[in-house]
N, C-alpha and C positions, 0 to 999 in steps of 0.2 A: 711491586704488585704481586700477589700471591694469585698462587696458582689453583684450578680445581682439584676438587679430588674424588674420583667417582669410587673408590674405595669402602671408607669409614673406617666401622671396626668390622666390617666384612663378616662372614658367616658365623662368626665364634664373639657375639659382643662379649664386653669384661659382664663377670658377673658383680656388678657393685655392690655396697649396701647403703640404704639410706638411713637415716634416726629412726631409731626404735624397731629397724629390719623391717620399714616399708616395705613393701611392694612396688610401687609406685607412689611420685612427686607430683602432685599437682597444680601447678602454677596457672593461679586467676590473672587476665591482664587486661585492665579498663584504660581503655585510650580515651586521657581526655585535650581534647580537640579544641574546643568547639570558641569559639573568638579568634584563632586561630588562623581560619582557609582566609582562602583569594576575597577580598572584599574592596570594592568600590572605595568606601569608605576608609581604606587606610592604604589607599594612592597605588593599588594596582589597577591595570590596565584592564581588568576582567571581574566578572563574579564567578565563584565557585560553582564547579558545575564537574560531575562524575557520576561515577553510575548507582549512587545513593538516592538522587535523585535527579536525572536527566532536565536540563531548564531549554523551555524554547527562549528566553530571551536572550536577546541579544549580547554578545559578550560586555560590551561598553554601557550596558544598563542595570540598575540597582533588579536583584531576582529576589523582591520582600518573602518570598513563600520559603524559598529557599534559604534564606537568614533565618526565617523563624524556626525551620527544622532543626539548623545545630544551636540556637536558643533554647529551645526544650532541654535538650542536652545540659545544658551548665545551668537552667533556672526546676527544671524537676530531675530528669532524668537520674545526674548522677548523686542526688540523695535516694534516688530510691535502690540505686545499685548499692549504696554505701547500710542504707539500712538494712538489706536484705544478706550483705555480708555479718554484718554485725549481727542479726539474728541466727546465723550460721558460725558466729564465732571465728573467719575466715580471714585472713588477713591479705591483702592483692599487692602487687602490685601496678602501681599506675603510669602508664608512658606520656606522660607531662610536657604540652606545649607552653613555653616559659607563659608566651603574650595570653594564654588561656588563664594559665594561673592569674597574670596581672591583672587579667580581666576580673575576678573573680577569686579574689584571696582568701575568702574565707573557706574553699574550697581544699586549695593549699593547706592553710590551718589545720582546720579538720582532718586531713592524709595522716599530717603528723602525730597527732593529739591521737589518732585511732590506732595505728601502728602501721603504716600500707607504707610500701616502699614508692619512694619519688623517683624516677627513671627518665632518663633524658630523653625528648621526643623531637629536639630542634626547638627554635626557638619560635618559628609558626610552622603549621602541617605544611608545608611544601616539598617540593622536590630536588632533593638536594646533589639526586647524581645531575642534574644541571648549570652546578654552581663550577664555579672554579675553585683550586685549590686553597686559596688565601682565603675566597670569600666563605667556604663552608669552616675552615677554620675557624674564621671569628664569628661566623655560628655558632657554633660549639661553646667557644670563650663566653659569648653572649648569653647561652642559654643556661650554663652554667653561672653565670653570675647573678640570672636574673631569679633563677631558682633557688638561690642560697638566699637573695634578698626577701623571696615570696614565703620561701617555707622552712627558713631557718638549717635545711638541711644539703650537703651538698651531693647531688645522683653522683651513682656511680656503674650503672648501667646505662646503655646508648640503643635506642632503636629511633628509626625514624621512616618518614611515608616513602610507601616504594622502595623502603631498603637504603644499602651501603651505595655511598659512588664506589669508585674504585681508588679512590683518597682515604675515603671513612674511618679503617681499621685502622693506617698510621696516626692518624689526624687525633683520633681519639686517646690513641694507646703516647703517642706524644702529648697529651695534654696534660695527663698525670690526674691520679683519681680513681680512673674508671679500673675495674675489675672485671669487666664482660661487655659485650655485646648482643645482642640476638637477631643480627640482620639475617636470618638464614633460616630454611626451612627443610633441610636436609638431612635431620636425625632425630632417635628419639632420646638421647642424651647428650649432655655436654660435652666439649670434646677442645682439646686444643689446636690451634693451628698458627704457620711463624708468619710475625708480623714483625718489620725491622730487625729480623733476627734473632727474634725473641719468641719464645711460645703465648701465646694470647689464647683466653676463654672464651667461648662460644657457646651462649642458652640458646640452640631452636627455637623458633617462635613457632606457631600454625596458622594457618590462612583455611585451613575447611575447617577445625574445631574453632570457626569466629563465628563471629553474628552479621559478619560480613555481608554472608554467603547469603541473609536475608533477600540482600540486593543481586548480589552479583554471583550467585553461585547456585540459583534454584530452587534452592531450600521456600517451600511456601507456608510453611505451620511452624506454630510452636511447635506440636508435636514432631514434624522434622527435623527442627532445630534437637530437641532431647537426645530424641532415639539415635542420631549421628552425636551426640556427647555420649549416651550411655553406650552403644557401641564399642564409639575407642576406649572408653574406660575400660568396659568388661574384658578388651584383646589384649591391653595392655598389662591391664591387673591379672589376667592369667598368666602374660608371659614373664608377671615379676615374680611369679609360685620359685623361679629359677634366675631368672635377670631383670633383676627391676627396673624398669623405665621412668622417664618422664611423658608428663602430657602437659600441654600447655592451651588454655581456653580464653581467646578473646573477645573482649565484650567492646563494645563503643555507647557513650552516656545517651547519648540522641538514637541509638535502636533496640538494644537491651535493655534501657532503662524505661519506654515504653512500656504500658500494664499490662499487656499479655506475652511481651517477650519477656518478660521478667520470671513469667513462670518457667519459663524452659530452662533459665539457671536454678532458679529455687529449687525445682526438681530436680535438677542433676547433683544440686548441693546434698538435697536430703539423700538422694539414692547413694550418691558416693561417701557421705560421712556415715551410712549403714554398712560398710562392707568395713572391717579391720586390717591394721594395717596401709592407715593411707595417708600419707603428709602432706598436708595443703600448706606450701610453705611460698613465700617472697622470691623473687627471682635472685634477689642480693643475697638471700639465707641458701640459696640452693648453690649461689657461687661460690661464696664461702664455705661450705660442709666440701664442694670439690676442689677449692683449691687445699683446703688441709689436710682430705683423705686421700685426694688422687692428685697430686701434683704431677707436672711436666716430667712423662717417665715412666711415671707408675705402673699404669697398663699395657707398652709397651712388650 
């Protein structure tokens, strides 16, 4: 089990470079979900129920209002995130629940056909630092096989809800494939850390640059939502004048894909593709460019 590290790269980050001497990487990340959660209907004990949308019913009772909010999600939502990338030219990556895709293949398809990276999300949004050791492994095995069936492609990044157990990092990096994780929220760039002995990659995700925060974070406006994306951008993008960073912006199909949250990406997409210098790239393209430029060492 690895240990913390309240460190990083401490008061001197490396000065990196990204393609083309970015400034700043921008990594879009649409969680799609939605078939997914705790349902009645596929013999758990409960219906879905978090701080998206609070249910008074009863845990052992169908919650239909509640079903139909992460419906919206996979029947409008996330074409309207997929269009609004497309008219931005932008390409995301998507943190993919196998049973979502199954749900809904054509979905899958489409990822492919457009260029969006498939990224392992588990094989339904659950929680998996609850599982045992064997059972999250063939999680993984599972979610991986059901994703190469669904979308011809096999992830090779791993996020999942609530994060790593403290199995995850082995579990993944034993499975063979994967090239990063991003169960962490700890930097504003990538960074290695040992797993089995080994150096293992690590893409930060964010939890306040999400749309999360809709629900569970205060945020009450589009325009709140922007002005906290244009923000980080604008700290970030100053501080790549000298050390380029990352930022990383998560969206969910069932809240950003909604029509008036959708302006507060549209608009951070327009404002950010107006500033030079800025790579909107895939989480897999951004592990890639580090593992060839910065390899285990490098920065050291």
């Amino acid at each position: 089990m690895e240990q913390r590290d309240f460190i990083g790269y401490g008061p001197n980050p490396p000065a990196i470079r990204w393609p083309g001497n970015a400034r700043i990487a921008i990594s879009m990340v649409v969680n799609y979900e939605e078939g997914s959660e705790a349902s009645l209907l596929d013999g758990d004990d409960h219906h879905e129920s978090n701080n998206e949308v609070p249910s008074p019913i009863p845990a052992g009772q169908r919650d239909l209002f509640n079903e139909s909010f992460f419906e919206y999600g996979s029947r409008v939502g996330v074409w309207r995130i997929l269009n609004l990338l497309a008219r931005h030219d932008v390409k995301s990556t998507f943190f993919c629940c196998a049973l979502a895709i199954e749900r809904n293949p054509q979905v899958g398809r489409h990822l492919v056909a457009t260029g969006h990276e498939i990224c392992g999300h588990g094989y339904r949004w659950e929680e998996y630092h609850s599982k045992s050791r064997a059972d999250e492994a063939d999680a993984i095995r599972k979610t991986v096989a059901s994703l190469q069936a669904t979308t011809g492609v096999r992830p090779v990044g791993w996020f999942t809800r609530y994060g790593p157990s403290v199995n995850t990092r082995e579990l993944v990096a034993d499975a063979g494939g994967f090239i990063y994780d991003s169960g962490v929220f700890n930097d504003d760039l990538p960074y290695y850390t040992p797993v089995n002995g080994q150096p293992w990659l690590v893409l930060p995700y964010s939890f306040e640059t999400n749309d999360a925060r809709f629900w569970r974070g205060g945020l009450n406006s589009v325009g709140d939502f922007y002005e906290y994306l244009k923000d980080t951008f604008d700290v970030l993008y100053e501080e790549g004048r000298t050390h380029p960073k990352m930022m990383s912006v998560g969206l969910h199909c069932r809240i950003a894909g909604r029509p008036a949250r959708s302006r507060a990406v549209d608009r951070f997409l327009r404002y950010a593709k107006n500033h030079p210098g800025v790579w909107f790239a895939r989480r897999d393209e951004i592990a890639r460019w580090w593992l060839q430029n910065y390899p285990p060492g490098a920065l050291q």
